[in-house]
N, C-alpha and C positions, 0 to 999 in steps of 0.2 A: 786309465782307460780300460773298461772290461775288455775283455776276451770276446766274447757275442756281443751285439746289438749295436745301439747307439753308443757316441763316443758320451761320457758324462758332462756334467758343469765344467769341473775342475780342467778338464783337458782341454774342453771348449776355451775359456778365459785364458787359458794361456796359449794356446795356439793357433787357434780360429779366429777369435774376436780382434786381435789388435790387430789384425791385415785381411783390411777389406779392399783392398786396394783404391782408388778414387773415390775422393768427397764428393758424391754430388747432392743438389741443394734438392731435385726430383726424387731424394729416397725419402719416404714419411716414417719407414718403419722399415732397418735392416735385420743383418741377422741376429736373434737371441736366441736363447737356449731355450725349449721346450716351447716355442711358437710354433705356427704351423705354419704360416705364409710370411712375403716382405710385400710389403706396399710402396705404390709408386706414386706420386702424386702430377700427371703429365697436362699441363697447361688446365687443371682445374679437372681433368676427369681420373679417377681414379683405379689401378692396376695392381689387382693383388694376385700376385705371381709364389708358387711353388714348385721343386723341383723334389725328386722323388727316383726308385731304382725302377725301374723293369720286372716285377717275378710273373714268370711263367712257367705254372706247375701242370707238368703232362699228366699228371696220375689224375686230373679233373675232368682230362677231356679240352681240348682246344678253346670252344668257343666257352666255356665256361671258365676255362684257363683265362683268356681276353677277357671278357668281363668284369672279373675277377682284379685284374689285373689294373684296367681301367678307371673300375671305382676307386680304389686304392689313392690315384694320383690324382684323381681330382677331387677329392677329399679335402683335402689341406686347402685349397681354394675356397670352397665351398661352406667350409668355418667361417668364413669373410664377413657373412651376409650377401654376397654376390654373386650369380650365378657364374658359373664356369661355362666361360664362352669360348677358349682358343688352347690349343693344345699342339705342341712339337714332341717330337718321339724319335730317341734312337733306339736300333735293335742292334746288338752285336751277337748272332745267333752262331751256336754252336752249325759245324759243318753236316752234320748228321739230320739239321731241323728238314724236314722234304717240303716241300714246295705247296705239298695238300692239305697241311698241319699248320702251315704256315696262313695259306687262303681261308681258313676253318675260324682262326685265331682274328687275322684281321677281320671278317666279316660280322662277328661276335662287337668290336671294337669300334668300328663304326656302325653298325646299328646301335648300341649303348649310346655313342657320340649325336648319336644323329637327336636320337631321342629324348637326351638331354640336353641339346641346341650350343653344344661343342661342335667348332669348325678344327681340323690338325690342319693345320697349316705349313707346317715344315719338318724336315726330319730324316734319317739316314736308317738305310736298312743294309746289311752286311752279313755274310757267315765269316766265322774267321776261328782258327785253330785256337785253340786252349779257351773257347768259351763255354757255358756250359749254364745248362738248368741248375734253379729257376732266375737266375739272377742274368739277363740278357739284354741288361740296357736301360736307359736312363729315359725320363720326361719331365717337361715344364710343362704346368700348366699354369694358365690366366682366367682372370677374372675383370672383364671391364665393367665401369658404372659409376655412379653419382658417389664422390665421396660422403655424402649424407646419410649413403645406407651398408656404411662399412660397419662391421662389428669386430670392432679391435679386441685382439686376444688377451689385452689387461684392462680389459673395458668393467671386469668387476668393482660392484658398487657394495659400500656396507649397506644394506636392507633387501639387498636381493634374494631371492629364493633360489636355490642350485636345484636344479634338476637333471635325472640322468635318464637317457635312455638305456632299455635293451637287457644293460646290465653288466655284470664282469667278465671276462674271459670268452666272450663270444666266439670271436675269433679264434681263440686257440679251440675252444672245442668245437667246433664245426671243421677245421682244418685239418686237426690232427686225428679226428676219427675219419675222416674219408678217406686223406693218404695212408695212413693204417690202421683199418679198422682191424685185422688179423691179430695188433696187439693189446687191444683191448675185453677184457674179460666182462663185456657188459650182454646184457637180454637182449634180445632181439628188438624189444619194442626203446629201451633205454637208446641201444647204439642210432638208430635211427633217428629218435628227438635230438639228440646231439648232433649225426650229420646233417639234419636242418639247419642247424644254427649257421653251419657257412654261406646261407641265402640270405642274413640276415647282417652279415659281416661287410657293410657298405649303408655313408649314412648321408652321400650328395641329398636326396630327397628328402631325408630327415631336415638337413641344414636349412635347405628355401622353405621348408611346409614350416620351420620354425621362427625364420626373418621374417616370413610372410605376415605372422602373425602379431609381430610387434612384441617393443618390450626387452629383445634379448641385448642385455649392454656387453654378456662375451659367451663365446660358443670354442669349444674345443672334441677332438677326435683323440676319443683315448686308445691309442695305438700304444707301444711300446712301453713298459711297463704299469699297464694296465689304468683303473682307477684311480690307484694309489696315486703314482705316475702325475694323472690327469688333473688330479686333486691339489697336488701342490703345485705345480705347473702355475693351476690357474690363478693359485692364492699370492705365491711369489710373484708372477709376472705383474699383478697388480694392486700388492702392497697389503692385501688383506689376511684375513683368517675364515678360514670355511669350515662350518660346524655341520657336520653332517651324519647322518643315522643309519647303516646298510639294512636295518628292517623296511626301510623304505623303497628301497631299491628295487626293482625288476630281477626275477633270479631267474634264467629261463631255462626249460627242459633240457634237463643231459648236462648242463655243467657242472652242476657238482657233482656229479655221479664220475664225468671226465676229468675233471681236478682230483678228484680223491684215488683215483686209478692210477693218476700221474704221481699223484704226492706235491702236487705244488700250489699254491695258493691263488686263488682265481682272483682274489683283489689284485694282483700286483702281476698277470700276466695280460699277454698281449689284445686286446677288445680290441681291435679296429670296425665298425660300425656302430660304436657306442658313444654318444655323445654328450660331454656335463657343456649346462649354460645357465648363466646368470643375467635372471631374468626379473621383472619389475614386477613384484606383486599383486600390483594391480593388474598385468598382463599374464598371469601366472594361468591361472583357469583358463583362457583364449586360447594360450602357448599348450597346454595340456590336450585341449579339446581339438585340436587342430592336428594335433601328431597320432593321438588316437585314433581318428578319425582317418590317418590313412594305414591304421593295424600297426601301429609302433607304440609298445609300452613303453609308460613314464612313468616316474615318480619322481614327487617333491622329498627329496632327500634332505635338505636343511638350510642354510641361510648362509650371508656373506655377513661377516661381522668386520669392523674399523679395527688398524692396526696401526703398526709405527708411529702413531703420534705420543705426545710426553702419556706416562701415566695408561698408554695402553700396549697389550701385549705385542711383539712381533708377528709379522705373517706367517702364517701358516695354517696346520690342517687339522684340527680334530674331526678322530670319527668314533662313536661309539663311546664318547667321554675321551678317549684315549692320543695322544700328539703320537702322528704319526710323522716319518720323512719320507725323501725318496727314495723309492724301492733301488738299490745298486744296481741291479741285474735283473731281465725279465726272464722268469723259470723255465717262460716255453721255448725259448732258444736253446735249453741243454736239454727240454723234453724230446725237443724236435730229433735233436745230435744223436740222443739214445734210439728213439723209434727207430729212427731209419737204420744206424748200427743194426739193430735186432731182425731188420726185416733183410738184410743183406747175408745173413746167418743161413 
């Protein structure tokens, strides 16, 4: 198990997977390793449910903090094919959060909720000694609707097209030039296109303009080790091999500029608003024209090829000609460790 981030495969399989506690016959789809949601299957209507941490980062400003914070968790739902409809929240808020930081935070979280036709429905708020930014509590979120319009996370097909939005390392560069931009040695107009990038780190609306559109057989949120990450995830979870090209890709302003400052690799760190989906060629251009159409770059990166059967290769990922695996470790987690160190100096 690393040290930062998620726990791996390996630790997952031995210690996660074999105690799920109760068999029940209502689970369609529990937990696996590198999925985003479980699925419920309840007298024929369909519930795909995620759970996720709380971060609330004050250096953003409250309601942007909430926001923030909000798209994060309903994300994983929203992979599904199904809109995120219902959401429970706890906060275990350090003693120090005031009361006016806190109203700033929730009002940010329910207009978001409101506006993407999430109801919270239950949920516990607290202060309580030894807790502490940004990690302040947990949420589920759901997704109800017709099991017909679920897009299962191993739903990749060989002949699909992969497309990714946004790009690599979003997320880490929009986040980590805002909380500190002081340790960044970039131009004024550089540091800037990078901290845009954190208004871009959230892809619930990417996900329905994408279902909406027909064709996506699986849809994934590359959060935590990035692309790379994402890449095999999707190939494993569903038996394939994904041949894919990064001159394709979407490279958006400021991250490489913010990787290379960092030293760490923007394939293989944390994107959260960036989405790969496998999608049906013949729905490929619809799927394109439809995300463009609400300012989200795409690109056709490459294809889902047949695997595991006699006589063909195992699952997994070429990019670039080259078999890649999964990244151990995501960089921006010991980026993050260092900045902050630096800025406490």
């Amino acid at each position: 198990m690393a040290d930062l981030g998620k726990v791996d495969r390996t630790f997952f399989d031995e210690y996660v997977f074999p105690r799920l506690g109760a068999d029940r016959t209502d689970v369609a789809l529990g937990p696996t390793h590198g999925v985003d949601f479980g699925l419920l299957d309840v007298d024929g209507t369909a519930v795909a449910i995620a759970t996720d941490p709380v971060s609330i980062l004050p250096e953003l400003g409250f309601e942007r903090a909430g926001r923030f914070a909000l798209d994060f968790v309903l994300a994983d739902v929203a992979v599904s094919g199904l809109a995120p409809s219902h959401l429970a929240i706890s906060f275990t808020l350090p003693p120090e959060f005031e009361d006016e930081s806190f109203a700033a935070m929730w009002d940010a979280m329910h207009a978001e909720a409101e506006d993407l036709g999430v109801s919270i429905v239950t949920g516990h708020t607290a202060r309580y000694a030894g807790c502490s930014f940004p990690w302040v509590g947990g949420a589920t979120a759901l997704a109800v609707g017709d099991p017909a319009d679920v897009i299962r996370p191993d739903g990749a097909r060989a002949g699909d097209d992969v497309l990714v939005t946004k790009g690599p390392a979003v997320e880490t560069t929009g986040l980590l030039t805002t909380l500190f931009p002081e340790q960044f040695d970039l131009n004024a107009a550089t540091l800037a296109a990078a901290q845009a990038r954190l208004d871009e780190a959230a892809c619930v609306r990417d996900a329905m303009t994408a279902a909406a559109a027909g064709g996506v057989h699986a849809m994934h949120d590359a959060t935590e080790c990035g692309l790379f990450g994402a890449f095999v995830e999707m190939a494993t979870g569903a038996g394939v091999r994904l041949d894919v090209a990064t001159d394709r890709i979407p490279f958006r302003p400021g991250v490489r500029e913010t990787c290379d400052a960092l030293g760490i690799d923007p394939w293989r760190a944390t994107t959260g608003g960036t989405l790969v989906l496998a999608v049906d060629p013949d729905r490929t251009s619809a799927v394109v024209d439809a995300l463009e159409a609400e300012g989200t770059p795409v690109g056709v990166a490459g294809t889902v090829e047949a695997a595991g059967e006699k006589g063909e290769p195992d699952p997994g990922v070429v990019v670039d000609g080259e078999e890649i695996s999964h990244p151990e470790v995501d960089p921006s987690w010991q980026a993050y460790e260092e900045l902050a160190r630096a800025s406490e100096r």
